[in-house]
PyMOL Python script that loads the backbone (N, CA, C, O; Angstrom):
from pymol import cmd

cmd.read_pdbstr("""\
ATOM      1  N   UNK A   1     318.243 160.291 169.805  1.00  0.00           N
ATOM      2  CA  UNK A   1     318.933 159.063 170.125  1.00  0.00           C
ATOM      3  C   UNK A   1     319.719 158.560 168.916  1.00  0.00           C
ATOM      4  O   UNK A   1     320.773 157.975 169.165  1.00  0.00           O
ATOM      5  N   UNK A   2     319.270 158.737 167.360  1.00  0.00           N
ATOM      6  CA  UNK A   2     319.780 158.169 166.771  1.00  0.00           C
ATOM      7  C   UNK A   2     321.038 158.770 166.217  1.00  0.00           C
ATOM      8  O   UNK A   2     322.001 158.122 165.807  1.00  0.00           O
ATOM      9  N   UNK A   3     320.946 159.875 166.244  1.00  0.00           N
ATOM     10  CA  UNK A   3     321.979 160.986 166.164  1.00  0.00           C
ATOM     11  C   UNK A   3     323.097 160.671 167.255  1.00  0.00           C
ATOM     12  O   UNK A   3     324.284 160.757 166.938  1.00  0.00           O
ATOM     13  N   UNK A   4     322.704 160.298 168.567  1.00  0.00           N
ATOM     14  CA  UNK A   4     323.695 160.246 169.466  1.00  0.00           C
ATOM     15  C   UNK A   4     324.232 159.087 169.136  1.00  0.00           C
ATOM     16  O   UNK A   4     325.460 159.156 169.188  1.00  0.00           O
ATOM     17  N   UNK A   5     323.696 157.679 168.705  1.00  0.00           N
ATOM     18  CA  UNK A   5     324.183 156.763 168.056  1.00  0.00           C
ATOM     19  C   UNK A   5     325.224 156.468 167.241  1.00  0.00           C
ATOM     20  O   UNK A   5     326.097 155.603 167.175  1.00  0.00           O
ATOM     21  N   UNK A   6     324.756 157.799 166.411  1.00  0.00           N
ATOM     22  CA  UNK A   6     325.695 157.491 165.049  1.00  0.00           C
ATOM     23  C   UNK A   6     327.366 158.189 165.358  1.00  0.00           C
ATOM     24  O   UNK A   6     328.446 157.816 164.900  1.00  0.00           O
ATOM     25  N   UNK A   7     326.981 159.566 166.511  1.00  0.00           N
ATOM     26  CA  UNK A   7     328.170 159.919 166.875  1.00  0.00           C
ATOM     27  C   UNK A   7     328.934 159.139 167.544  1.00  0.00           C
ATOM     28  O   UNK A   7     330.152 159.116 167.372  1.00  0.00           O
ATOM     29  N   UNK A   8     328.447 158.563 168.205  1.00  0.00           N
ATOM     30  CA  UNK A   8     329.228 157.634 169.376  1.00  0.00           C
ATOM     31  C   UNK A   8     330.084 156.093 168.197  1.00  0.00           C
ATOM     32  O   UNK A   8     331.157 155.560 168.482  1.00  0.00           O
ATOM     33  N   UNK A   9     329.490 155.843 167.352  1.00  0.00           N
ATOM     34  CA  UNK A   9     329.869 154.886 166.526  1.00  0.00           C
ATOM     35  C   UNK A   9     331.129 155.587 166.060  1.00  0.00           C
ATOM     36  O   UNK A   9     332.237 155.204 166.437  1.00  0.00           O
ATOM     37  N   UNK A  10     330.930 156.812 165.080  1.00  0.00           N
ATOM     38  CA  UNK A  10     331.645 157.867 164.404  1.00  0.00           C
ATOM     39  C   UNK A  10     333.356 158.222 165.239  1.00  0.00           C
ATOM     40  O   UNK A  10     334.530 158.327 164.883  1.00  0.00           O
ATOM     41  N   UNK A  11     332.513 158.308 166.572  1.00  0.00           N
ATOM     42  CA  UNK A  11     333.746 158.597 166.990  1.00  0.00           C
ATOM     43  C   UNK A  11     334.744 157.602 167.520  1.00  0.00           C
ATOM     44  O   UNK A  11     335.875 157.605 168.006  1.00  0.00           O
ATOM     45  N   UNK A  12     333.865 156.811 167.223  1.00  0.00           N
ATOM     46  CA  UNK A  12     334.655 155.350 167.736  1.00  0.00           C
ATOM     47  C   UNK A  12     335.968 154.499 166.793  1.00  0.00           C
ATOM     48  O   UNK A  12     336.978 153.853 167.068  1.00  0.00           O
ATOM     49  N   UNK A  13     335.234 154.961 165.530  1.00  0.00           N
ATOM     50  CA  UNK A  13     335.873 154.550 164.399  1.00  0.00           C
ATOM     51  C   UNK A  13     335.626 153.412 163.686  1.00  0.00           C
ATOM     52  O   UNK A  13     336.178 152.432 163.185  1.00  0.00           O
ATOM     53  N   UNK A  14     334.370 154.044 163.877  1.00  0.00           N
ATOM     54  CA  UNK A  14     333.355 152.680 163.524  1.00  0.00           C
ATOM     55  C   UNK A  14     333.106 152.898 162.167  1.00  0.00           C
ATOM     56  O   UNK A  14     332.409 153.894 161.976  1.00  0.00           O
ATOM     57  N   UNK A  15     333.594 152.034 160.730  1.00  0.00           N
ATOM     58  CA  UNK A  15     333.359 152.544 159.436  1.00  0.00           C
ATOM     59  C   UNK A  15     331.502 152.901 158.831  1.00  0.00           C
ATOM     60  O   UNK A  15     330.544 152.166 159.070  1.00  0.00           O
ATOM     61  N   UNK A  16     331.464 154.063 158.125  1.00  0.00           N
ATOM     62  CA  UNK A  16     330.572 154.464 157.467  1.00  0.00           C
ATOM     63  C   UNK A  16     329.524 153.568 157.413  1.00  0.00           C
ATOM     64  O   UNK A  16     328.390 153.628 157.888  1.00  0.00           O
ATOM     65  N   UNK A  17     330.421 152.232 156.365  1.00  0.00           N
ATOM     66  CA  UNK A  17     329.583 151.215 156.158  1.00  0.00           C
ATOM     67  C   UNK A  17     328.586 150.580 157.363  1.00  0.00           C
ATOM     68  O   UNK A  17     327.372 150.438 157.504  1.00  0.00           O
ATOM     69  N   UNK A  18     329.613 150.325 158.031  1.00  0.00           N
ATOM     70  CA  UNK A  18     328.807 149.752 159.277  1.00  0.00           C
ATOM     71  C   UNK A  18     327.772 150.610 160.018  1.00  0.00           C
ATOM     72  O   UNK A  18     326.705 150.416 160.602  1.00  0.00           O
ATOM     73  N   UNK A  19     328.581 151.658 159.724  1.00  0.00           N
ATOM     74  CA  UNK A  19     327.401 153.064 160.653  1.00  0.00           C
ATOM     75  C   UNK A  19     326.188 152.590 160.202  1.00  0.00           C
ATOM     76  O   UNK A  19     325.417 151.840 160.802  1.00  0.00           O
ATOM     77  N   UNK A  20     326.064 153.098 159.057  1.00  0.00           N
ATOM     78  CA  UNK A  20     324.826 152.885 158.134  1.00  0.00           C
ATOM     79  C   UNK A  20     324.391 151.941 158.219  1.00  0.00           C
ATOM     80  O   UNK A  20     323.229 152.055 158.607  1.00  0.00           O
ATOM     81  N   UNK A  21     324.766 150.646 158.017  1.00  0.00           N
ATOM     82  CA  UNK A  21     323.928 149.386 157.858  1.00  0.00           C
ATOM     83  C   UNK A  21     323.005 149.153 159.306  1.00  0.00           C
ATOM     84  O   UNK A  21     321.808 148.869 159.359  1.00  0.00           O
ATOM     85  N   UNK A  22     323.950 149.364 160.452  1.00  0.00           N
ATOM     86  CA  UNK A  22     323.775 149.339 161.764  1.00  0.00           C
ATOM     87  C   UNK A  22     322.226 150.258 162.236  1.00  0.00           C
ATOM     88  O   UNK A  22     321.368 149.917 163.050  1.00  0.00           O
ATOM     89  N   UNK A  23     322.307 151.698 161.241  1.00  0.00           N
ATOM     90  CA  UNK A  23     321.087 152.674 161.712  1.00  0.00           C
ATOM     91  C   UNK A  23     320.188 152.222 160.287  1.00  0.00           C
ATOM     92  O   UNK A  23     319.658 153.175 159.716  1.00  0.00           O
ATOM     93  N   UNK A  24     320.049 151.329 159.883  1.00  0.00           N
ATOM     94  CA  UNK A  24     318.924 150.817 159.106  1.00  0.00           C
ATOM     95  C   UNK A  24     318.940 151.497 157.639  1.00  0.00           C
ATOM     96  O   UNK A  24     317.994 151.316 156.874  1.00  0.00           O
ATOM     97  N   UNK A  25     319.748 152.070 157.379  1.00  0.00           N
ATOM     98  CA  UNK A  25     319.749 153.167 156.137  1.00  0.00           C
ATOM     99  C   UNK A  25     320.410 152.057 154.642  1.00  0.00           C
ATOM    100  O   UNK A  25     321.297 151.204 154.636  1.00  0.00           O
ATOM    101  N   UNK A  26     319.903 152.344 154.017  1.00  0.00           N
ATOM    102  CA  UNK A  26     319.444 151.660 152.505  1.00  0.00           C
ATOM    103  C   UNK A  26     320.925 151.466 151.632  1.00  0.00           C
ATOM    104  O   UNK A  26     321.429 150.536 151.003  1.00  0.00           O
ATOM    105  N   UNK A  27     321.347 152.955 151.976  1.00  0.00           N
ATOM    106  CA  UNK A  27     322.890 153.255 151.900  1.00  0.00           C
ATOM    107  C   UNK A  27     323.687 154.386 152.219  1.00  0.00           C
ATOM    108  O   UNK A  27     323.329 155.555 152.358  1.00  0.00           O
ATOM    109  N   UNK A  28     324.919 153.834 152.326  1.00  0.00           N
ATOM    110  CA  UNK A  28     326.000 154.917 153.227  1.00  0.00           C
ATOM    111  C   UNK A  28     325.875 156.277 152.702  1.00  0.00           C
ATOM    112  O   UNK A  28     326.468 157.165 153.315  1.00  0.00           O
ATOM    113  N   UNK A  29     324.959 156.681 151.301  1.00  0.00           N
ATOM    114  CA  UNK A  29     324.287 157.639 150.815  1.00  0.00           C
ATOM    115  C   UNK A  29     323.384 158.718 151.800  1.00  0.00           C
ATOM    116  O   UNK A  29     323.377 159.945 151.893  1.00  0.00           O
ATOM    117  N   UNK A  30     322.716 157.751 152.404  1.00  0.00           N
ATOM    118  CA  UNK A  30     321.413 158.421 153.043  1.00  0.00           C
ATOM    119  C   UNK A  30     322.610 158.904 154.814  1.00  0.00           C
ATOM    120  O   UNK A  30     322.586 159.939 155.480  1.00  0.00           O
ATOM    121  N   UNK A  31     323.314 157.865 154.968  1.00  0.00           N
ATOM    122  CA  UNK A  31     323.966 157.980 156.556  1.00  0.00           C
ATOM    123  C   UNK A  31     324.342 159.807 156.381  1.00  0.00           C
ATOM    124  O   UNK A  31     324.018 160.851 156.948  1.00  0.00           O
ATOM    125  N   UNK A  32     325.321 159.323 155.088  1.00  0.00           N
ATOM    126  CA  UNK A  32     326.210 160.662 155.011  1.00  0.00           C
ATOM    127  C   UNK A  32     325.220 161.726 154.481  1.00  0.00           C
ATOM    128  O   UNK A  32     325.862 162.241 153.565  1.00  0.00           O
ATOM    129  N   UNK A  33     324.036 162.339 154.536  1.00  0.00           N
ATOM    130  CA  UNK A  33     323.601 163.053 154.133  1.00  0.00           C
ATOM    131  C   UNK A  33     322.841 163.896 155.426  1.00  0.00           C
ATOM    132  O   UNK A  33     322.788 165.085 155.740  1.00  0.00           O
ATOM    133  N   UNK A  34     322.372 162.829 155.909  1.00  0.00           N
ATOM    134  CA  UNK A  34     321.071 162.535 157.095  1.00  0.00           C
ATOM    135  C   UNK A  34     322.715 163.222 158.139  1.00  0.00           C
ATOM    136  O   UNK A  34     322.811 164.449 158.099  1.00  0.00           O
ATOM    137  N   UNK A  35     323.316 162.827 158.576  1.00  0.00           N
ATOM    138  CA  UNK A  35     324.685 162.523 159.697  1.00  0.00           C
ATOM    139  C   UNK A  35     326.065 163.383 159.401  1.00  0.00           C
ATOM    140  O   UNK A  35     327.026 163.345 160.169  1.00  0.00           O
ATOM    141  N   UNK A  36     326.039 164.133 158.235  1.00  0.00           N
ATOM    142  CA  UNK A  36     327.361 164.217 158.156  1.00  0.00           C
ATOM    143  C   UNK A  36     328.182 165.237 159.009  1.00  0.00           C
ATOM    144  O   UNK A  36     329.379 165.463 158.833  1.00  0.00           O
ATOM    145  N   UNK A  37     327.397 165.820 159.950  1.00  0.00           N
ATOM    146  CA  UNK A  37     328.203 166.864 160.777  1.00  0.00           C
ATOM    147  C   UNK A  37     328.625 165.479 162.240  1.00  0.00           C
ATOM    148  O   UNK A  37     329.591 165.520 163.001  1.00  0.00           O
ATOM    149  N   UNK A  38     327.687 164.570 162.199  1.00  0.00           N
ATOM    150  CA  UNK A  38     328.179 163.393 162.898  1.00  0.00           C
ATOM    151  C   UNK A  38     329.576 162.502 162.259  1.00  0.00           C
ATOM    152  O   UNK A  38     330.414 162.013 163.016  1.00  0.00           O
ATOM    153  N   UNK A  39     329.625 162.435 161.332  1.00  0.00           N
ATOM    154  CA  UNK A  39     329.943 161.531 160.685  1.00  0.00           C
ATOM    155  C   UNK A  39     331.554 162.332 159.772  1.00  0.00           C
ATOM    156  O   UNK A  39     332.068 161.785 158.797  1.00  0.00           O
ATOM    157  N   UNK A  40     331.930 163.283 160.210  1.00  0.00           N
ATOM    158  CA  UNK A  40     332.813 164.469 159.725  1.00  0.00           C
ATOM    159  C   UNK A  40     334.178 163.632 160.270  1.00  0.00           C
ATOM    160  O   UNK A  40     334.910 163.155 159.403  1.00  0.00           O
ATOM    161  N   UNK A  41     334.475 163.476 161.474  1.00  0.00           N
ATOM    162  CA  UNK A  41     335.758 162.982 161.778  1.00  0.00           C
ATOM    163  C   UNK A  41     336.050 161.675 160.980  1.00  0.00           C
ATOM    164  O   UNK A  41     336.883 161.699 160.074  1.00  0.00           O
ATOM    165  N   UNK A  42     335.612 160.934 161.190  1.00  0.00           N
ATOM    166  CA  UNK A  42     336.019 159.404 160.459  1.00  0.00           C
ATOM    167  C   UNK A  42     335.707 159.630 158.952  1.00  0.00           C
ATOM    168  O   UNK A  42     336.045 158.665 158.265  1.00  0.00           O
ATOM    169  N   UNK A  43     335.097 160.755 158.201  1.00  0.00           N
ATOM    170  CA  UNK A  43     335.864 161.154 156.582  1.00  0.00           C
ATOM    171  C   UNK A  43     337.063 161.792 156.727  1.00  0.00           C
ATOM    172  O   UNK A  43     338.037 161.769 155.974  1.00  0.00           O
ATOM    173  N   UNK A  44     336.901 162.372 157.776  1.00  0.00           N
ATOM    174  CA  UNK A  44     338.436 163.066 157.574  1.00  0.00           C
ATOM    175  C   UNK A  44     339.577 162.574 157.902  1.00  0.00           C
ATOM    176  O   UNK A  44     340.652 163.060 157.553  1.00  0.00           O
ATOM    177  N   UNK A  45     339.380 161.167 158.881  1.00  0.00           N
ATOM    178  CA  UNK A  45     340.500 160.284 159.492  1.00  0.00           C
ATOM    179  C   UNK A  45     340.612 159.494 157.919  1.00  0.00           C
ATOM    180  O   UNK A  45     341.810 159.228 157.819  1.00  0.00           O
ATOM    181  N   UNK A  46     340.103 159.144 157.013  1.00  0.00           N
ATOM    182  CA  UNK A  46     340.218 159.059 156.103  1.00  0.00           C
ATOM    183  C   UNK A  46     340.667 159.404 155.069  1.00  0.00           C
ATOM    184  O   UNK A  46     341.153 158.723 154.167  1.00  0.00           O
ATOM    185  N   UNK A  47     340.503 160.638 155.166  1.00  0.00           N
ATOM    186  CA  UNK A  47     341.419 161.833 154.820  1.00  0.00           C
ATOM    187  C   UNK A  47     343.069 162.129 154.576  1.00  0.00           C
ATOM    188  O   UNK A  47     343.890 162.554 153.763  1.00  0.00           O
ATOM    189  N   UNK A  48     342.872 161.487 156.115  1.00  0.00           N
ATOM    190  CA  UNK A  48     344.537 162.187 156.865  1.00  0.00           C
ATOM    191  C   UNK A  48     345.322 160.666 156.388  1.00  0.00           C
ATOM    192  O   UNK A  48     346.386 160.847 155.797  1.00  0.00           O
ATOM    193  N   UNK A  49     345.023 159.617 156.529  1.00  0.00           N
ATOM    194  CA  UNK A  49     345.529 158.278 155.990  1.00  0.00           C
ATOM    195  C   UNK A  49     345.859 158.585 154.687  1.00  0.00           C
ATOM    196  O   UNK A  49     347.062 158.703 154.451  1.00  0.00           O
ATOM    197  N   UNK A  50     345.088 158.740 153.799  1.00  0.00           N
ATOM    198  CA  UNK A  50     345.334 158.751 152.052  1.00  0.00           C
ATOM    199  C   UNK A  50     346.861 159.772 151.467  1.00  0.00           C
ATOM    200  O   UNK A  50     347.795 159.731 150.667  1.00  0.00           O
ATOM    201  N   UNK A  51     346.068 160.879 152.861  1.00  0.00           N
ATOM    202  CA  UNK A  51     347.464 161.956 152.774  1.00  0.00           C
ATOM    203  C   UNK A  51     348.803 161.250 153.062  1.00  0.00           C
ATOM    204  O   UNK A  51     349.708 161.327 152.232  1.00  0.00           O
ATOM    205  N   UNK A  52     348.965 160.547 154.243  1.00  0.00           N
ATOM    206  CA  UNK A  52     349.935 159.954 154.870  1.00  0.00           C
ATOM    207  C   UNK A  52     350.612 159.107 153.630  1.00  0.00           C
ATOM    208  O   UNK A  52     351.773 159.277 153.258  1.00  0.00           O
ATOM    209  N   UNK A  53     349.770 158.248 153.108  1.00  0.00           N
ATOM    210  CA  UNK A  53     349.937 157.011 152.339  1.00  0.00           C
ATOM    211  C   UNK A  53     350.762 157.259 150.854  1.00  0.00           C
ATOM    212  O   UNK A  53     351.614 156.586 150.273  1.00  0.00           O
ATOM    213  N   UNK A  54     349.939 158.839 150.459  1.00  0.00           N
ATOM    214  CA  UNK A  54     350.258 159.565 149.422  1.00  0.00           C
ATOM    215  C   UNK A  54     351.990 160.699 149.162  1.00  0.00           C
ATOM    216  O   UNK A  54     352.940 160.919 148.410  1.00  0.00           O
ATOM    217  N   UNK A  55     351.505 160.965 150.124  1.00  0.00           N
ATOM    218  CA  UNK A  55     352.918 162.029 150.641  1.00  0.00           C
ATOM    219  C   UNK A  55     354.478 161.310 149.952  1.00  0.00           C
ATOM    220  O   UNK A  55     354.981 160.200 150.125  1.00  0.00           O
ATOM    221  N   UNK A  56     354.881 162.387 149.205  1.00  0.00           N
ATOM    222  CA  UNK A  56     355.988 162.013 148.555  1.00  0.00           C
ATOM    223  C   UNK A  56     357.115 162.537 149.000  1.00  0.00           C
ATOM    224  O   UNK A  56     358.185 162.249 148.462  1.00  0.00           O
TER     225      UNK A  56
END
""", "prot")
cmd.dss("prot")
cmd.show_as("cartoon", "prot")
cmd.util.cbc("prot")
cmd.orient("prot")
């Protein structure tokens, strides 16, 4: 369940921070460790922004 949680947040575009605080975790440390094959798209939508932002 909590796994399905965190995906459904994840894919929502629901930030890290919130993921984490939301599944009780201490810090966005433990989310992304515990989650990160959950938690893979919204680093990488993160990703693709910085690129966008960056791009010369």
């Amino acid at each position: 369940m909590r796994h399905s949680f965190v995906s459904l947040l994840s894919d929502n575009g629901i930030p890290l921070e919130e993921i984490s605080r939301l599944a009780g975790h201490s810090s966005t440390a433990v989310t992304e460790l515990v989650y990160r094959k959950q938690i893979r798209p919204v680093l990488q939508g993160g990703a693709v922004v910085m690129d966008r932002i960056f791009k010369s």
